[in-house]
Phi, psi and omega in degrees: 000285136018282173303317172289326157270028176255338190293321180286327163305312179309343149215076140313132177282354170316043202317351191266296193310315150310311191283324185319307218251011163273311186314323226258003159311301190289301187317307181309320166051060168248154174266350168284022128279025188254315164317299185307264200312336163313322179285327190288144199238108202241130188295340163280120168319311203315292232293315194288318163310338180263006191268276154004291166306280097047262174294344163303275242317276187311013156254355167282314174231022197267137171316153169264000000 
């Protein structure tokens, strides 16, 4: 449950709300989550660098 409703946050006109559901990606630090973020196009430099971020980690060390 969790994991879909971050999905649906992920595009929220909220930019705090957005960065909220990127956030609760890397905790979960699952690789079945690496496609949503892989897709994702973030109109802020910040955020797609920490989107970025994000996805090295959890392919280094992210659960299968």
């Amino acid at each position: 449950e969790g994991p879909i409703m971050a999905l649906g946050l992920l595009q929220n006109v909220d930019i705090s709300i957005r960065d909220r559901a990127i956030q609760a990606f890397e905790r979960w630090n699952s690789k079945k989550g690496l496609s949503v973020l892989r897709s994702l196009k973030c109109d802020r430099k910040w955020l797609q660098r920490y989107v970025d971020k994000v996805i090295k980690y959890i392919e280094k060390d992210g659960i299968d």
